[in-house]
PQR file of N, CA, C, O and H, with PARSE charges and radii, in Angstrom:
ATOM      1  N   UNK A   1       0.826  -1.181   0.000 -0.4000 1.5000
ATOM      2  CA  UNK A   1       0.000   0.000   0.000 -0.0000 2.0000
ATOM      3  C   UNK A   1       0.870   1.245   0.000  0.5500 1.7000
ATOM      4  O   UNK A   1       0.894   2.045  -0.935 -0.5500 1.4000
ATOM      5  N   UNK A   2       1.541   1.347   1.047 -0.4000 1.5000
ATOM      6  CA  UNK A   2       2.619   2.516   1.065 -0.0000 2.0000
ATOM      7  C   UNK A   2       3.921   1.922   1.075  0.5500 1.7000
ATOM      8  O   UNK A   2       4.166   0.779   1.462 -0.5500 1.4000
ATOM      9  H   UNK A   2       1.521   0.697   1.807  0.4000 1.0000
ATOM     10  N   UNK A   3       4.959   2.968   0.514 -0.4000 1.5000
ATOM     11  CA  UNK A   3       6.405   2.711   0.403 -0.0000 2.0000
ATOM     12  C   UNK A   3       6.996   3.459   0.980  0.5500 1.7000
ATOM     13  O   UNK A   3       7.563   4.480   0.589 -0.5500 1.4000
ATOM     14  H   UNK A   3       4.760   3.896   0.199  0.4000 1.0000
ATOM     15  N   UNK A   4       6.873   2.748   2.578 -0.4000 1.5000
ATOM     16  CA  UNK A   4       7.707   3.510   3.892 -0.0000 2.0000
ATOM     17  C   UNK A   4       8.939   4.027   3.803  0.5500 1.7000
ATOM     18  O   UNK A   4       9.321   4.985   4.476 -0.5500 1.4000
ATOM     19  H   UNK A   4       6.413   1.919   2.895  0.4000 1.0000
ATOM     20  N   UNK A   5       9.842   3.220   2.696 -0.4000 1.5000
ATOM     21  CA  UNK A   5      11.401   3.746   2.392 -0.0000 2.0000
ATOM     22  C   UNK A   5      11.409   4.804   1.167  0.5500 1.7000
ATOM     23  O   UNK A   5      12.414   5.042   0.498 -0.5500 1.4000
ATOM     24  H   UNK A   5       9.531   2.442   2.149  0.4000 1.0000
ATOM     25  N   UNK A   6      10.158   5.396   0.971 -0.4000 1.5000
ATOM     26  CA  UNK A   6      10.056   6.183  -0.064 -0.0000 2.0000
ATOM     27  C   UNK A   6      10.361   7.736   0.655  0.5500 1.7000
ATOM     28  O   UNK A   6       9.727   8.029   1.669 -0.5500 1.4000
ATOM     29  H   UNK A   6       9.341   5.202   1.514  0.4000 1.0000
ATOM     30  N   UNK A   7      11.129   8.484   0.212 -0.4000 1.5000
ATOM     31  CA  UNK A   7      11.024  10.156   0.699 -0.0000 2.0000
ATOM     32  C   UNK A   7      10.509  11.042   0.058  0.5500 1.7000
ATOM     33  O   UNK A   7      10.740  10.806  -1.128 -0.5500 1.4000
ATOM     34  H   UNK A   7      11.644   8.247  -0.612  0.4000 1.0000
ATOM     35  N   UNK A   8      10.039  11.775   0.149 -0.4000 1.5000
ATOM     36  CA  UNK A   8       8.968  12.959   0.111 -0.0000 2.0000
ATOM     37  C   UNK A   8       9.930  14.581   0.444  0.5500 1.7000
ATOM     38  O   UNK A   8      10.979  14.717   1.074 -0.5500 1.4000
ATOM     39  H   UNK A   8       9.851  11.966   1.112  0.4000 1.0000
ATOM     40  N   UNK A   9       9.405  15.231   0.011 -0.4000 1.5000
ATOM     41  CA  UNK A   9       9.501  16.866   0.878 -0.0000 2.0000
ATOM     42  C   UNK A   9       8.590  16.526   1.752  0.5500 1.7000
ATOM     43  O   UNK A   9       7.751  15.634   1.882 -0.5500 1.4000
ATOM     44  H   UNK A   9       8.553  15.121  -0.501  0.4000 1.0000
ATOM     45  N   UNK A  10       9.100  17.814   2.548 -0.4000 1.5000
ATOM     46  CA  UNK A  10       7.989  17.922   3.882 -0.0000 2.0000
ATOM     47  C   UNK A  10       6.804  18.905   3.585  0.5500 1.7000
ATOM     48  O   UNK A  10       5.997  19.300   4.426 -0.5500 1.4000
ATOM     49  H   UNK A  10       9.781  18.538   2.442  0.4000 1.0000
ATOM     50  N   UNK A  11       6.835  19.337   1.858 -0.4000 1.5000
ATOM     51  CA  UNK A  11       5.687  20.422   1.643 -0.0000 2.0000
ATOM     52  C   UNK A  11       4.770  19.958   1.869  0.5500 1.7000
ATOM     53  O   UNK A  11       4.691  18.729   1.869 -0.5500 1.4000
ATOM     54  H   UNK A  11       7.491  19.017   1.175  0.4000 1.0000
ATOM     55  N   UNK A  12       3.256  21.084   2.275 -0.4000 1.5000
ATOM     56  CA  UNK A  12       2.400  20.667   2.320 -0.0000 2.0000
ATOM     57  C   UNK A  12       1.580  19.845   1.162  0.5500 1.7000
ATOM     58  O   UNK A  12       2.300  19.869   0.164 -0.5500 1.4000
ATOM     59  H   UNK A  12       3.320  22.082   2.275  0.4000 1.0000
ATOM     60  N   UNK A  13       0.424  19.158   0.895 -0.4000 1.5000
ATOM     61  CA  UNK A  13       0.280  18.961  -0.161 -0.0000 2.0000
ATOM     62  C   UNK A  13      -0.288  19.884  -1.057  0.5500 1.7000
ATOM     63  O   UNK A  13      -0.688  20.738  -0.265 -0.5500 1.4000
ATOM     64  H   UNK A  13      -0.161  19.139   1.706  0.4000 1.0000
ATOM     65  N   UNK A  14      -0.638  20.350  -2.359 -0.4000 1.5000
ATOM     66  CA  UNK A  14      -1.269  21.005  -3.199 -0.0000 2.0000
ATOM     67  C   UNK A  14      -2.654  20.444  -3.501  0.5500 1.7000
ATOM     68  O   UNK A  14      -3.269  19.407  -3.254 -0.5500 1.4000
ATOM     69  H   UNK A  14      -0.312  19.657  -3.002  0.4000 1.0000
ATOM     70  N   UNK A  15      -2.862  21.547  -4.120 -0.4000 1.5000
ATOM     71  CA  UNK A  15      -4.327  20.986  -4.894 -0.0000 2.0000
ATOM     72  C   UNK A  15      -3.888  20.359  -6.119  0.5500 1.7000
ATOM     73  O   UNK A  15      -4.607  19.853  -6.980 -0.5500 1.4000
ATOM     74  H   UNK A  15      -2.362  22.389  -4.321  0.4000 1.0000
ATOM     75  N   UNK A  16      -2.961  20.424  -6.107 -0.4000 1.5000
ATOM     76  CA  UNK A  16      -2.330  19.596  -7.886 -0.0000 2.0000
ATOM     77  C   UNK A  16      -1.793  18.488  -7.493  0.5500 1.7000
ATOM     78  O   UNK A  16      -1.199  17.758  -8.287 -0.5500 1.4000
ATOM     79  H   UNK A  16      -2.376  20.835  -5.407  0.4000 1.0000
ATOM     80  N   UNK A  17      -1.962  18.129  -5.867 -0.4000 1.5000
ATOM     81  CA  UNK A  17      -1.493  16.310  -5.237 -0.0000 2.0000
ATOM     82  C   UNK A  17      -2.615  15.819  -5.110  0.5500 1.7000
ATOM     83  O   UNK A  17      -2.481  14.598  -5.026 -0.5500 1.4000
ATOM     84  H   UNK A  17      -2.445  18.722  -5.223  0.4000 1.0000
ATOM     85  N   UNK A  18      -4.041  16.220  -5.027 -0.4000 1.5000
ATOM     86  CA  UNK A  18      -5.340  15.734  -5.118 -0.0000 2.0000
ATOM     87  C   UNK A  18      -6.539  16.831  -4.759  0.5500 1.7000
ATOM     88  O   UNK A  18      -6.553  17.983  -4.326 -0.5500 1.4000
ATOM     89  H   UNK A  18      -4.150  17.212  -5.095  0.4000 1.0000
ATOM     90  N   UNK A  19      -7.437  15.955  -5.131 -0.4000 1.5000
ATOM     91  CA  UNK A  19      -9.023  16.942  -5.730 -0.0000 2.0000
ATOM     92  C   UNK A  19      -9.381  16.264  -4.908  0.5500 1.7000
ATOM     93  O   UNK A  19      -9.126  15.082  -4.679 -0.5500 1.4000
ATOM     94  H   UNK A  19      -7.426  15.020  -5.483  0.4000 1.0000
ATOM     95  N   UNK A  20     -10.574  17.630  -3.943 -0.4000 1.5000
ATOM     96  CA  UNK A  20     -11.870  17.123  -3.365 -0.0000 2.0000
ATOM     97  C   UNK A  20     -12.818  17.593  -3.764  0.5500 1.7000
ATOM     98  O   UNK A  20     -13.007  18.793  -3.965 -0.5500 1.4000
ATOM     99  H   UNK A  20     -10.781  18.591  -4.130  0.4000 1.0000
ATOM    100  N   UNK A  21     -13.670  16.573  -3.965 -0.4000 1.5000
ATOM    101  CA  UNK A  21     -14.908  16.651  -4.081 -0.0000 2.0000
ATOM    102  C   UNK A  21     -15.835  17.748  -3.448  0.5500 1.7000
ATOM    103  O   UNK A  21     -16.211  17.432  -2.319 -0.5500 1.4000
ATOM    104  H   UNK A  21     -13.517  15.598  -3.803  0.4000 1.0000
ATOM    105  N   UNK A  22     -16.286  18.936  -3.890 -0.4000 1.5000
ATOM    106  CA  UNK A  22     -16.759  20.064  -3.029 -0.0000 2.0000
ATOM    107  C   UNK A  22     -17.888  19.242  -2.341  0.5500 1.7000
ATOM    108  O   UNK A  22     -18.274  18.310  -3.046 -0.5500 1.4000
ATOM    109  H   UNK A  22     -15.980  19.192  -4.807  0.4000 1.0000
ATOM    110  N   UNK A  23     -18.550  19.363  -1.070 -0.4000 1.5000
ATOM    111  CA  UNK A  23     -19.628  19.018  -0.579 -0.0000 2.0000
ATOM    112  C   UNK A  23     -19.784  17.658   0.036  0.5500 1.7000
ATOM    113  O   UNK A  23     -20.794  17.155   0.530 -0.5500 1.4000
ATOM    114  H   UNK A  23     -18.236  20.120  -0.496  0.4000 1.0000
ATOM    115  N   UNK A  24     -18.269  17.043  -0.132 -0.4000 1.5000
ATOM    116  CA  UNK A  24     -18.839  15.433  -0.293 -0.0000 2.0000
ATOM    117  C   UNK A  24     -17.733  15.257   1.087  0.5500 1.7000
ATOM    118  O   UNK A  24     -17.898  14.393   1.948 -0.5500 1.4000
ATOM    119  H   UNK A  24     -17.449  17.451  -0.533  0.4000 1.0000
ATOM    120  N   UNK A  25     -16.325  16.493   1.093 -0.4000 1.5000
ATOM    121  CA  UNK A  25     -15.301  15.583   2.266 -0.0000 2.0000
ATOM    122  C   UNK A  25     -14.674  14.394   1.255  0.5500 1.7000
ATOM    123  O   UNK A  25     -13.507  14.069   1.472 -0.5500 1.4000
ATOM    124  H   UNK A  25     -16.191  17.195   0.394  0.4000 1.0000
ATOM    125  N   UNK A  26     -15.174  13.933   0.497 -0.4000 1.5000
ATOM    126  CA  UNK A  26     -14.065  12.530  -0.414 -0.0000 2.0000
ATOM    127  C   UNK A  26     -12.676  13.277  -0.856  0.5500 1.7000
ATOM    128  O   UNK A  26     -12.505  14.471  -1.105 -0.5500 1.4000
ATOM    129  H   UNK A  26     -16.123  14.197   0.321  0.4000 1.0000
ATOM    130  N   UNK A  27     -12.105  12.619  -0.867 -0.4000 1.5000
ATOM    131  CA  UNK A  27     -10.539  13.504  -1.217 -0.0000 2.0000
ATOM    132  C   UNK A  27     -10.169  12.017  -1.839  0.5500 1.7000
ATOM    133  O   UNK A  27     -10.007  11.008  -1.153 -0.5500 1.4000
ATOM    134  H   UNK A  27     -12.244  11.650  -0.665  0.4000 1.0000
ATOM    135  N   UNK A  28     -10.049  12.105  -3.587 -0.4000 1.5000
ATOM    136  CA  UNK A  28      -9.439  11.311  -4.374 -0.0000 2.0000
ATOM    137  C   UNK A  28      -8.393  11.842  -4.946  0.5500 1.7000
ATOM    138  O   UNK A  28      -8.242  13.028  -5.242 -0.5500 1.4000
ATOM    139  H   UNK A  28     -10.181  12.925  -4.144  0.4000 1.0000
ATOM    140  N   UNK A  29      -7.178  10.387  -5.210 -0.4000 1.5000
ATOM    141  CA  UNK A  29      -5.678  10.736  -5.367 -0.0000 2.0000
ATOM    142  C   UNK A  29      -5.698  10.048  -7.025  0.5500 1.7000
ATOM    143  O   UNK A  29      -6.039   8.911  -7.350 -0.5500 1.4000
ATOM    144  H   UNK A  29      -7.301   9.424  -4.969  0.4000 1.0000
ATOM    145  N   UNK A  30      -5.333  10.882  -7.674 -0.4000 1.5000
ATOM    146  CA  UNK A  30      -4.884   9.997  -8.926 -0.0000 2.0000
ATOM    147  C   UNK A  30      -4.080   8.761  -8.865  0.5500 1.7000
ATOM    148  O   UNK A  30      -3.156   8.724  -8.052 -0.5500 1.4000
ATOM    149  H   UNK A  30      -5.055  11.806  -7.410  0.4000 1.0000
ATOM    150  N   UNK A  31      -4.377   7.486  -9.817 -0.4000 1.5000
ATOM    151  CA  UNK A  31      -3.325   6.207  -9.465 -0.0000 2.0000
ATOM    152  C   UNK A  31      -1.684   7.052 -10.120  0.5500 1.7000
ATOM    153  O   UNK A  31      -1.293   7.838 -10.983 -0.5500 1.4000
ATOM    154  H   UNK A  31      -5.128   7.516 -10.477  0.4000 1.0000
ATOM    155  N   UNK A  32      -1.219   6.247  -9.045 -0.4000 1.5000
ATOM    156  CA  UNK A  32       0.336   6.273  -9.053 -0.0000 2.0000
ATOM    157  C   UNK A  32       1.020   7.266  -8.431  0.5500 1.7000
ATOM    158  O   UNK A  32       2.246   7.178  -8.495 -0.5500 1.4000
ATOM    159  H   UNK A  32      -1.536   5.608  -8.345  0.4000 1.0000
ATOM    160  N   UNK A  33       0.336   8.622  -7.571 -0.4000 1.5000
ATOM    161  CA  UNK A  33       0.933   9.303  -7.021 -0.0000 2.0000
ATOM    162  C   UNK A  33       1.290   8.382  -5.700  0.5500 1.7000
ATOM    163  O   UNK A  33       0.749   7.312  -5.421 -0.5500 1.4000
ATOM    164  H   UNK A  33      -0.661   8.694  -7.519  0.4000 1.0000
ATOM    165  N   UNK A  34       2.342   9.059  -4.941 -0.4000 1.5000
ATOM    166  CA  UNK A  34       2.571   8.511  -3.738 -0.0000 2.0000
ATOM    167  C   UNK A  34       2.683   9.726  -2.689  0.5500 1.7000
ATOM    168  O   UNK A  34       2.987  10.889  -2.955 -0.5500 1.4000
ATOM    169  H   UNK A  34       2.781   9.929  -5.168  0.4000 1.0000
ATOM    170  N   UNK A  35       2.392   9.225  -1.542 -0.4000 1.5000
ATOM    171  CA  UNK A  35       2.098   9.822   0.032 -0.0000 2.0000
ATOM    172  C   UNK A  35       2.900   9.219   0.847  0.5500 1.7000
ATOM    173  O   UNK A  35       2.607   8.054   1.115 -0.5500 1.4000
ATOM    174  H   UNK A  35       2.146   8.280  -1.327  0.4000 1.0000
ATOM    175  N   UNK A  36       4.431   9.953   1.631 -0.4000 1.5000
ATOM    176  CA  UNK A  36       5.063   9.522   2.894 -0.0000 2.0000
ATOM    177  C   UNK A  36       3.869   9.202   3.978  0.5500 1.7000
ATOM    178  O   UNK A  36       3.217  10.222   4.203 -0.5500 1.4000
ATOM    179  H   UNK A  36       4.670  10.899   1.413  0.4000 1.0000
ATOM    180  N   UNK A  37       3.457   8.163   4.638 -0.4000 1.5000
ATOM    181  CA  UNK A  37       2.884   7.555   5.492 -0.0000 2.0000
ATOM    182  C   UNK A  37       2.986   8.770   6.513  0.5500 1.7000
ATOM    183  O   UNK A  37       1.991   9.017   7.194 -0.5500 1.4000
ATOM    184  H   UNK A  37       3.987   7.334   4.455  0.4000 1.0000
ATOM    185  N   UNK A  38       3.865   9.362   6.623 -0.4000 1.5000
ATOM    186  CA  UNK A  38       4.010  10.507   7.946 -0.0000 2.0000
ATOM    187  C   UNK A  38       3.241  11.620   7.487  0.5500 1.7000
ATOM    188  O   UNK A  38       2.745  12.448   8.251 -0.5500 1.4000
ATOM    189  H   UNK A  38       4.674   9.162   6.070  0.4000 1.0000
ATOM    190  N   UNK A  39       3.141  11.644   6.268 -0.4000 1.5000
ATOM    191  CA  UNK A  39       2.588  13.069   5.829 -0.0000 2.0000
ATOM    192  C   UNK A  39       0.875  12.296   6.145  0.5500 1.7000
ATOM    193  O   UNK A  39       0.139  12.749   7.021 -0.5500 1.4000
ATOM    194  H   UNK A  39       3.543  10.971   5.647  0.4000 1.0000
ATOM    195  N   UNK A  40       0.564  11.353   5.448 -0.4000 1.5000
ATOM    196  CA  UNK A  40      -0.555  10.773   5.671 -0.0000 2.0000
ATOM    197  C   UNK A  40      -2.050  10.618   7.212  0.5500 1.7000
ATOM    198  O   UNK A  40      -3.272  10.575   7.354 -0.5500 1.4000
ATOM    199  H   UNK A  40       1.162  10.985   4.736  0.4000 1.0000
ATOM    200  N   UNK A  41      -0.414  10.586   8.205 -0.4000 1.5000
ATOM    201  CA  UNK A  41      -0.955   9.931   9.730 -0.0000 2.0000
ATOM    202  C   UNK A  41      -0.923  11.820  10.260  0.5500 1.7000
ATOM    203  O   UNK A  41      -1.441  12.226  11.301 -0.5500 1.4000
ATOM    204  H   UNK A  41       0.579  10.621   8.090  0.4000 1.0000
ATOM    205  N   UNK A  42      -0.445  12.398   9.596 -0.4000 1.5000
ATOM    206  CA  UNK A  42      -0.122  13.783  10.207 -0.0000 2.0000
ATOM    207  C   UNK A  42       0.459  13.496  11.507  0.5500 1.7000
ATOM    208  O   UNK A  42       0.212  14.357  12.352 -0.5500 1.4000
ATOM    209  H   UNK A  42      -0.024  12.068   8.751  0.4000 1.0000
ATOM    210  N   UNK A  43       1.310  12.314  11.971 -0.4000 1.5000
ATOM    211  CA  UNK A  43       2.175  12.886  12.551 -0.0000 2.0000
ATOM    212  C   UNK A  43       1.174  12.039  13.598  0.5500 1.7000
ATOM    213  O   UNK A  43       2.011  11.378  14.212 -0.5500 1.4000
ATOM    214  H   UNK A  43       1.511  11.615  11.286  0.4000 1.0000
ATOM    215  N   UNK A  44       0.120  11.745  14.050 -0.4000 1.5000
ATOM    216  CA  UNK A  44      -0.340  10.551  14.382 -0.0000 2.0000
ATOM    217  C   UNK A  44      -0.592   9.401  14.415  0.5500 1.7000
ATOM    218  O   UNK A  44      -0.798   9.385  13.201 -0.5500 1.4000
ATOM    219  H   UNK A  44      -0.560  12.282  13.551  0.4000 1.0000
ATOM    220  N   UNK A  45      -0.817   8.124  14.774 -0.4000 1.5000
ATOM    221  CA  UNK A  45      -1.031   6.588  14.864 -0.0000 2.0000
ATOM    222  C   UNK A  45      -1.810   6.204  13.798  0.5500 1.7000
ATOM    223  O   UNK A  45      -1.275   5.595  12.872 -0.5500 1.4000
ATOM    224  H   UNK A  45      -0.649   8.137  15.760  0.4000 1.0000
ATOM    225  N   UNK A  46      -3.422   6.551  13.763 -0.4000 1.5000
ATOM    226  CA  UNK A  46      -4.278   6.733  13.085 -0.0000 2.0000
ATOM    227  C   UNK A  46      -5.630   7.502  12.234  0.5500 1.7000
ATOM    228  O   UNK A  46      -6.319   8.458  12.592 -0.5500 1.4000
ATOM    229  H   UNK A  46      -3.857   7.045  14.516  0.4000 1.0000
ATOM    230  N   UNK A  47      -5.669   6.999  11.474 -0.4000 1.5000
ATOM    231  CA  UNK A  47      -6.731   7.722  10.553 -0.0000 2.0000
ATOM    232  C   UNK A  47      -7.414   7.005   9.798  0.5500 1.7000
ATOM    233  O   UNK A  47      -7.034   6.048   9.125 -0.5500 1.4000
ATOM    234  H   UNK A  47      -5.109   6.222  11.183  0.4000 1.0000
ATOM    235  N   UNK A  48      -8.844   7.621   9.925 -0.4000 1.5000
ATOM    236  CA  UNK A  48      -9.744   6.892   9.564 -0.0000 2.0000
ATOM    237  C   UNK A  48     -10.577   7.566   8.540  0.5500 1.7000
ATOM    238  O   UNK A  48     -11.107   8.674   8.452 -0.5500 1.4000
ATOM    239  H   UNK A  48      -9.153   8.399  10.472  0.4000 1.0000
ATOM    240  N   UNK A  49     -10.482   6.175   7.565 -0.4000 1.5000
ATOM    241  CA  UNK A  49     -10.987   6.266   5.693 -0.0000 2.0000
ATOM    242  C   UNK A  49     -11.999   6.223   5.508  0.5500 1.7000
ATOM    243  O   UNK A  49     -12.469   5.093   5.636 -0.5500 1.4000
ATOM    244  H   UNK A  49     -10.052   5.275   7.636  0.4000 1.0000
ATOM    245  N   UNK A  50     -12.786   7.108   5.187 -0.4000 1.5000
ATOM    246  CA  UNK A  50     -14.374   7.095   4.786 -0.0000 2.0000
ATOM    247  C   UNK A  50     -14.593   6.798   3.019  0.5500 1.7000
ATOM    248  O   UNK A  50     -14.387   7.598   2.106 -0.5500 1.4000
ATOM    249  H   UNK A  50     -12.404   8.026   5.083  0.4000 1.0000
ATOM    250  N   UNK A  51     -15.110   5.267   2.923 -0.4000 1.5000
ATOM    251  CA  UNK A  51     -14.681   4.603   1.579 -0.0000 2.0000
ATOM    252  C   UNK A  51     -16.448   3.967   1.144  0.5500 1.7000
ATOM    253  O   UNK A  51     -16.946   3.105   1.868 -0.5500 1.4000
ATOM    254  H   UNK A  51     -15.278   4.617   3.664  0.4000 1.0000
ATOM    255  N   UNK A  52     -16.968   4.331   0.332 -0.4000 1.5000
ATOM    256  CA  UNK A  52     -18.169   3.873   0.077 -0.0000 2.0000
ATOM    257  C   UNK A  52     -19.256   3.378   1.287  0.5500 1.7000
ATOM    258  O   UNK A  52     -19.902   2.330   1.259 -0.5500 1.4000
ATOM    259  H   UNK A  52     -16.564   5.031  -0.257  0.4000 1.0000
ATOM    260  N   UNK A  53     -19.289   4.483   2.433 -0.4000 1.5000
ATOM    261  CA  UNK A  53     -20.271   4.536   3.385 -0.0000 2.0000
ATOM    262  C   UNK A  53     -19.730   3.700   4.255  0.5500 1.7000
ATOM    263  O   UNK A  53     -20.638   3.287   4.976 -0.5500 1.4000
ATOM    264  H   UNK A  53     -18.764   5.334   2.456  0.4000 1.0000
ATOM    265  N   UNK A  54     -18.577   3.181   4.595 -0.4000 1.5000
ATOM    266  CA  UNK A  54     -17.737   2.653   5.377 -0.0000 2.0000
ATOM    267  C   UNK A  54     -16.464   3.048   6.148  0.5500 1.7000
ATOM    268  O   UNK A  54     -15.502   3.608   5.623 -0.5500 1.4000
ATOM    269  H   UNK A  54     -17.840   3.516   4.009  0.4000 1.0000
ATOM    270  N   UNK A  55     -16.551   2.701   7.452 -0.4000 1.5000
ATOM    271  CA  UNK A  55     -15.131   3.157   7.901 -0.0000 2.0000
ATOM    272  C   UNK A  55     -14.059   2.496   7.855  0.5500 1.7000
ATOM    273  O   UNK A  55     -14.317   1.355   8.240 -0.5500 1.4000
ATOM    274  H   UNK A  55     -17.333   2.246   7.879  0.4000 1.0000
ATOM    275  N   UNK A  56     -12.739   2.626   7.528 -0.4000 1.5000
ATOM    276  CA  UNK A  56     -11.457   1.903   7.576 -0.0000 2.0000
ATOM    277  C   UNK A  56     -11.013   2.541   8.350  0.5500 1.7000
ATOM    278  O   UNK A  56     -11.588   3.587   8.651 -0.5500 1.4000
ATOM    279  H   UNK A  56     -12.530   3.553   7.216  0.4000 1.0000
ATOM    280  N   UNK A  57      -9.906   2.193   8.931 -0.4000 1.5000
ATOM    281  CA  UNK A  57      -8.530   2.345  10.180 -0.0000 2.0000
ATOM    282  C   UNK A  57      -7.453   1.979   9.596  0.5500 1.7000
ATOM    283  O   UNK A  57      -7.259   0.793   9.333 -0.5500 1.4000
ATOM    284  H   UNK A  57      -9.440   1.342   8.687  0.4000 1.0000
ATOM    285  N   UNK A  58      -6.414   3.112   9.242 -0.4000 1.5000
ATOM    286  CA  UNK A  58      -5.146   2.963   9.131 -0.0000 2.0000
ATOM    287  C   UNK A  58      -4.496   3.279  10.036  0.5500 1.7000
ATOM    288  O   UNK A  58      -4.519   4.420  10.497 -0.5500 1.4000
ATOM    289  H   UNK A  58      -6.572   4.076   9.456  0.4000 1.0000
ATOM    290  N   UNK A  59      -3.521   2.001  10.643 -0.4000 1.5000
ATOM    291  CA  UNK A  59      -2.823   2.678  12.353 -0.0000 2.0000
ATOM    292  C   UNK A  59      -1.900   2.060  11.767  0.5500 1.7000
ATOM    293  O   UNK A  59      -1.909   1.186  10.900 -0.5500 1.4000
ATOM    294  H   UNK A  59      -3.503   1.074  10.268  0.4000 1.0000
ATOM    295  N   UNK A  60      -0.769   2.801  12.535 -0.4000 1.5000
ATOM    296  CA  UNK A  60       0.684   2.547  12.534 -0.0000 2.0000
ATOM    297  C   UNK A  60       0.962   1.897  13.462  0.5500 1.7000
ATOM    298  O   UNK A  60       0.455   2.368  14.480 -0.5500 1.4000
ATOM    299  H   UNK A  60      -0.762   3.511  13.240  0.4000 1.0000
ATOM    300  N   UNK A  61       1.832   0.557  13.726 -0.4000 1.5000
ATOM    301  CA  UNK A  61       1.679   0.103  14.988 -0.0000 2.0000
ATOM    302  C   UNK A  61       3.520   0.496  15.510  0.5500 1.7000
ATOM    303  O   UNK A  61       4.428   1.002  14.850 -0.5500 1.4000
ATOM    304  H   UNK A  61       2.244   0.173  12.899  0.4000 1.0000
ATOM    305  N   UNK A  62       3.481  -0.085  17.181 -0.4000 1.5000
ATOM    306  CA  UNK A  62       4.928  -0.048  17.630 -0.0000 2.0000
ATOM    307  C   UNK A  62       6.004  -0.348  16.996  0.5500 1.7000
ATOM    308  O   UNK A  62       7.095   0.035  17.419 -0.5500 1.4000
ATOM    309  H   UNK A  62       2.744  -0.496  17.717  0.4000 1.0000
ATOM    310  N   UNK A  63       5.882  -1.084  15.875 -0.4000 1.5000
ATOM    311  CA  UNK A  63       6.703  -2.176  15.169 -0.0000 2.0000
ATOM    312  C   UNK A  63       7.000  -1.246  13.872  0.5500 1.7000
ATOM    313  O   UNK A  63       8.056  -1.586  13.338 -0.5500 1.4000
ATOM    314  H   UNK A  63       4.996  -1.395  15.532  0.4000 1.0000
ATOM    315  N   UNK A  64       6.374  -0.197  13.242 -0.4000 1.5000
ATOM    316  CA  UNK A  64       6.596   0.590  12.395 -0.0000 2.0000
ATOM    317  C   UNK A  64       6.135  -0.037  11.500  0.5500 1.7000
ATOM    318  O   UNK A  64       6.757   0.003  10.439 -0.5500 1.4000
ATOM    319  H   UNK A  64       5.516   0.079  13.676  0.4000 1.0000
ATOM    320  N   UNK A  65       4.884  -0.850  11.568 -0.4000 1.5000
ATOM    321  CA  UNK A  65       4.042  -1.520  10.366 -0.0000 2.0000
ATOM    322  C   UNK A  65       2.846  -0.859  10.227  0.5500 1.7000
ATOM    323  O   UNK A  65       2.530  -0.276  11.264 -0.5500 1.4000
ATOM    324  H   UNK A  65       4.379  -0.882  12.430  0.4000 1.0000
ATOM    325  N   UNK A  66       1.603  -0.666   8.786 -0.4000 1.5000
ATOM    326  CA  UNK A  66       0.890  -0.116   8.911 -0.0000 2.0000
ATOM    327  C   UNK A  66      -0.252  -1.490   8.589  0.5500 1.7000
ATOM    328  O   UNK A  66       0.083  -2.498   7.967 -0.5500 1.4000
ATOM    329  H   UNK A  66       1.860  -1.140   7.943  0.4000 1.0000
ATOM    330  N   UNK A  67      -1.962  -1.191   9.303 -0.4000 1.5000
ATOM    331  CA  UNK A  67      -2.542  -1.823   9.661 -0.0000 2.0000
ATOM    332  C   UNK A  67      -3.546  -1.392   8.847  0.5500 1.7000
ATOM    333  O   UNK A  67      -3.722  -0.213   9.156 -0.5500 1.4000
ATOM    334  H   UNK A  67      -2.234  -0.372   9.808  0.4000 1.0000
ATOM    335  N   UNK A  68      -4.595  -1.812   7.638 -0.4000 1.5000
ATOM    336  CA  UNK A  68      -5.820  -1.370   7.304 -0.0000 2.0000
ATOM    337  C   UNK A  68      -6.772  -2.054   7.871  0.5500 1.7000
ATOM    338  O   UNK A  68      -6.766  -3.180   7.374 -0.5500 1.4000
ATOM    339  H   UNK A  68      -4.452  -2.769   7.387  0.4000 1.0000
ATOM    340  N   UNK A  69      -8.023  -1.889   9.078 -0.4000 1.5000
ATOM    341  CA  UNK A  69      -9.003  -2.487   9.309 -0.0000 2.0000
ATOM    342  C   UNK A  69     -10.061  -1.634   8.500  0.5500 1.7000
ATOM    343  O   UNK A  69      -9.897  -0.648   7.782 -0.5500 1.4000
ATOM    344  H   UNK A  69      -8.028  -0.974   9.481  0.4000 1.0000
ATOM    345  N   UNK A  70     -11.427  -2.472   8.919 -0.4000 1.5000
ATOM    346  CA  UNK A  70     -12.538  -2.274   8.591 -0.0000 2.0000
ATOM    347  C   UNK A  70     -13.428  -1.643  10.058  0.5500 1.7000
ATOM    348  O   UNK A  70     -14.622  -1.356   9.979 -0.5500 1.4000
ATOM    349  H   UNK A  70     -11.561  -3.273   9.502  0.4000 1.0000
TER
END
């Protein structure tokens, strides 16, 4: 899913790194861009994916692995 050994700037992201949907809160990424996991968690454990009327959980655990639940 993510490529933890991948580096990034620390810029914020742009509106030219992804489009939201006015009204909706959905924030879609074009395929093949990539996101440092740190920029992702903002610097927190977890965050949670609002994906076709469903919640997911992406947590980072102690081990420096990342976790997708449902």
């Amino acid at each position: 899913m993510f490529d933890h050994h991948h580096t990034t700037t620390d810029s914020p992201i742009s509106a030219a790194d992804i489009t939201a949907q006015a009204g909706t809160g959905t924030v879609r990424m074009s395929t093949g861009q990539r996101i440092d996991s740190r920029r992702l968690l903002s610097g927190g454990n977890e965050l949670v994916i609002e994906h076709a009327g469903q919640e997911y959980r992406l947590r980072l655990t102690r081990n420096d692995k990342l976790i997708l639940t449902k």
